[in-house]
C-alpha positions in Angstrom: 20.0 13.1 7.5 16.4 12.6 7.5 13.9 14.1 5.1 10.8 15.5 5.8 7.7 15.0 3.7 6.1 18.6 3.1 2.2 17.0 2.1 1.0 18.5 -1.0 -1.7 15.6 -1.9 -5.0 15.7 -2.4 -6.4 12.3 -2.3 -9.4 10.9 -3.5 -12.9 9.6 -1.9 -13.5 6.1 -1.1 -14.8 4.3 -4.1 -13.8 5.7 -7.0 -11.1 4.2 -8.4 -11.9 1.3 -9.8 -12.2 2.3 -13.6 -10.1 4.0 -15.8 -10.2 7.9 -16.1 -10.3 8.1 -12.4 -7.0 8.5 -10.8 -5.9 7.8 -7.5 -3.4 8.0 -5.1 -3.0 7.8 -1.2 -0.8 10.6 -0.3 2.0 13.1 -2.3 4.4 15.0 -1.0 7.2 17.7 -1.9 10.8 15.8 -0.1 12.9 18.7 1.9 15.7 17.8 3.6 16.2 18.1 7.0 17.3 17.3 10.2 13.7 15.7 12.0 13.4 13.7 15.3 11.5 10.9 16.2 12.0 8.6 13.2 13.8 5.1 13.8 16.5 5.1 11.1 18.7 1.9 10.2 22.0 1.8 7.9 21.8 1.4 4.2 23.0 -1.9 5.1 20.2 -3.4 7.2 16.7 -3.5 6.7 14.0 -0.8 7.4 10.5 -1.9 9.0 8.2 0.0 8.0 5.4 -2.2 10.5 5.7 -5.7 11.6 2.5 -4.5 14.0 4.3 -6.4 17.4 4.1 -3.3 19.6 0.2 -3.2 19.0 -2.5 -4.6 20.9 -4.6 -7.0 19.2 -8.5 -6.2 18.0 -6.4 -2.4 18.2 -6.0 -0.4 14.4 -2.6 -0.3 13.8 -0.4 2.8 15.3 0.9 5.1 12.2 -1.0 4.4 10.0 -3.4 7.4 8.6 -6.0 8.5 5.9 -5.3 11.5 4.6 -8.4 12.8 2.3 -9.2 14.8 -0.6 -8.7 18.2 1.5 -5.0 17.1 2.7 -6.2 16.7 5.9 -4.7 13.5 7.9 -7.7 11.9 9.7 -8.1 9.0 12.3 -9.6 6.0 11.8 -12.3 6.2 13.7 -13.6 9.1 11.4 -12.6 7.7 8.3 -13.9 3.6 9.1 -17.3 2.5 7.6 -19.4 -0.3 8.2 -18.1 -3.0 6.3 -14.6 -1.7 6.8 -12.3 -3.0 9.7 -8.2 -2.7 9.8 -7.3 -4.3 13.1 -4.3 -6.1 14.8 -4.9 -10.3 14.9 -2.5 -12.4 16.7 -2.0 -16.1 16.4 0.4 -18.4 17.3 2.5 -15.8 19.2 2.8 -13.5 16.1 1.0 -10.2 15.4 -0.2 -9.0 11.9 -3.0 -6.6 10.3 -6.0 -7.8 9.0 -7.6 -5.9 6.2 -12.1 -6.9 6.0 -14.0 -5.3 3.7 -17.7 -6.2 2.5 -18.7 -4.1 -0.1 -16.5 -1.5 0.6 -13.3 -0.2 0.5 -10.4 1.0 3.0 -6.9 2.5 2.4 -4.6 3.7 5.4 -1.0 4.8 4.5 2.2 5.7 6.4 4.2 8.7 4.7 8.2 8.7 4.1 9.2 11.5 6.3 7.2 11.0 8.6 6.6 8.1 9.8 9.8 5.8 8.0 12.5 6.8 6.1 13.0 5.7 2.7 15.6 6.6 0.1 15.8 3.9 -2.9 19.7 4.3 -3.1 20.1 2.5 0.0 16.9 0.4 0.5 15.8 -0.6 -3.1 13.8 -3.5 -2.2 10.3 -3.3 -0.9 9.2 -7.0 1.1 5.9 -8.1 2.6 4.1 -11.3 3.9 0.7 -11.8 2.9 -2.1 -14.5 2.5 -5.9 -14.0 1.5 -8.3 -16.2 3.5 -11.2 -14.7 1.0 -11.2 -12.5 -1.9 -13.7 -10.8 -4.4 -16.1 -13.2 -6.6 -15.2 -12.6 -10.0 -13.3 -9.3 -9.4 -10.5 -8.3 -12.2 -8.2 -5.8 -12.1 -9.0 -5.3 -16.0 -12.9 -5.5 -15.1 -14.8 -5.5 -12.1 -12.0 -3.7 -10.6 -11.9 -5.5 -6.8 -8.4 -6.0 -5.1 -8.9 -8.0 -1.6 -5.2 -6.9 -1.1 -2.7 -4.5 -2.3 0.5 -2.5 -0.9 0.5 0.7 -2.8 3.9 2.8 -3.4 3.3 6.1 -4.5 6.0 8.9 -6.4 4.6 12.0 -6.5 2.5 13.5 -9.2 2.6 13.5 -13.0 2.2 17.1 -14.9 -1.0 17.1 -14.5 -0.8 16.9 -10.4 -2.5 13.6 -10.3 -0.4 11.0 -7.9 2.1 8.5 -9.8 1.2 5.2 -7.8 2.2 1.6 -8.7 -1.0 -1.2 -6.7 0.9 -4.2 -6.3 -2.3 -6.8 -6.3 -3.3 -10.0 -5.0 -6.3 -10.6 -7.6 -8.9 -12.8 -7.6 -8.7 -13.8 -11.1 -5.8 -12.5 -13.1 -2.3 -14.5 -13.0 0.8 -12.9 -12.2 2.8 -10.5 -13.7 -0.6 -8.8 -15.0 0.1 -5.5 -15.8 -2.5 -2.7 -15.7 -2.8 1.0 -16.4 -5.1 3.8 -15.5 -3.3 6.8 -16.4 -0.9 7.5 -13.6 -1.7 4.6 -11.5 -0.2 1.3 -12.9 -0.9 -2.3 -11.0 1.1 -5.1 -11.2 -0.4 -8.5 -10.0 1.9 -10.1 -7.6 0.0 -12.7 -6.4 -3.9 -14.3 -7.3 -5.9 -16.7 -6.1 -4.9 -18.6 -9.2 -1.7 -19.8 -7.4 -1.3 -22.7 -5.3 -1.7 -22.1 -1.4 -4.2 -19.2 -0.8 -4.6 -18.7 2.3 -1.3 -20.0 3.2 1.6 -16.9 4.4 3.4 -16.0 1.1 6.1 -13.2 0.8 6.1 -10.5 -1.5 9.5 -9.1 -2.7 9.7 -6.3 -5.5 12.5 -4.2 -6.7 10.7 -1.2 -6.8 13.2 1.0 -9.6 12.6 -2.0 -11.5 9.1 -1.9 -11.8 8.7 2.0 -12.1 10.8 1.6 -15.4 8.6 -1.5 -16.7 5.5 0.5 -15.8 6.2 4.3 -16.1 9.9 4.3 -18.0 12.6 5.8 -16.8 13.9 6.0 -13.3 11.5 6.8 -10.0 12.1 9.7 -7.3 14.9 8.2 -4.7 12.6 9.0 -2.2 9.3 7.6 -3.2 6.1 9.6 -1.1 4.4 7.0 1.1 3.5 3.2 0.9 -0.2 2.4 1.6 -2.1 -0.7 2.6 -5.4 -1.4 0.5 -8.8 -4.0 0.4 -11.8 -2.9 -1.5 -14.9 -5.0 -2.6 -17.3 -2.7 -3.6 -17.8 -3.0 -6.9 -18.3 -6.6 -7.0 -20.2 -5.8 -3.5 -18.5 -9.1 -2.1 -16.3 -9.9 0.6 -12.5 -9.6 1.3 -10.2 -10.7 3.9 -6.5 -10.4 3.4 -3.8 -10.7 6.2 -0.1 -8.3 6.0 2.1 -8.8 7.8 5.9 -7.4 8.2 6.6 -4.6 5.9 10.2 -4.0 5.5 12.5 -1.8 3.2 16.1 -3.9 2.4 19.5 -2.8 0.7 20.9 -3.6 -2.6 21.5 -7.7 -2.9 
């Protein structure tokens, strides 16, 4: 059975979420079972892609992938993008991936459970990504000058006061990881920095995400979390980013 996402978000403008007080979130939504076509499904014992971003043309923005903005209205790219922005298919050596640019600014484009993916925790609890950073934000810190050249956002839903439950897995500029950091309903968890060997080099990202809602939040998350969301923002440092992801994929218990 598939389950469809009934939207009931209302996210937040571009830029301001990068101190505490201000919470954020890509998009919420109210699960409802039922039958829905059109959604590749796998077994609860193979993997899930959520994108590996082959079946796109390069320099093209990535198919499913949508804003959705503070009115709950799911808008395109081109009306979203501004200068100093650019998500875009890159290929090299026979593989395709997204590339994530920002200078100065900030992007966010998400693909909703439901919808685009189907995602139940019981049978896929493991969320895994490739990644590298070619450049990331001077001096940003999660804790500070709140920058994140990359990030892979899973959101939850909403706490009682109807702002979104989101956990920002991080590649930081500064920070080491395992960095934890909390604004309100929106926790981040540093997964990778620039304090690591290899930046710049492929690395893969693997994250059991019950895990991590009970480190971060406490007790046990939704089985169907809302929507996972790919992030790169430089503003407030008003630098540069430039952070490559690449195959996105939901995988059964161990």
């Amino acid at each position: 059975m598939v389950c469809l996402v009934l939207s009931v978000c209302s996210a937040l403008r571009r830029g301001t979420v990068h101190h505490p007080g201000i919470w954020i979130g890509a998009v919420l939504g109210l699960a409802l079972c039922v039958p829905l076509p059109g959604i590749a499904q796998s077994g609860s014992t193979g993997a899930i892609v959520v994108d590996n971003f082959e079946d796109d043309p390069p320099r093209a923005f990535p198919n499913g992938w949508v804003f959705v903005d503070e009115d709950e209205e799911v808008r395109s790219y081109e009306e979203t993008r501004d200068d100093g922005e650019t998500m875009e298919v890159r290929e090299a050596d026979g593989n395709r991936f997204v590339r994530l640019i920002t200078k100065g600014e900030a992007l966010r484009y998400t693909k909703r459970n439901g919808v685009d993916f189907e995602w139940n925790l019981q049978d896929h609890p493991r969320l895994r990504w490739h990644w590298r950073a070619h450049t990331l934000p001077e001096e940003a810190s999660e804790k500070d000058q709140n920058d994140a050249g990359g990030a892979v956002y899973v959101t939850f839903g909403s706490d009682w006061l109807g702002r979104p439950k989101s956990i920002k897995y991080t590649y930081s500029s500064s920070l080491p990881v395992g960095t934890t950091v909390s604004f309100g309903p929106l926790k981040v968890i540093v997964v990778d920095s620039a304090r690591e060997p290899d930046t710049g080099a492929w690395k893969t990202v693997q994250r059991r995400i019950r895990d991590d809602y009970r480190q971060v939040f406490g007790g046990s998350p939704p089985d169907r979390p809302v929507s996972i969301t790919l992030w790169s923002d430089s503003d407030t440092t008003g630098d540069e980013a430039q952070v490559d992801i690449d195959d996105i994929e939901l995988l059964p218990p161990l």
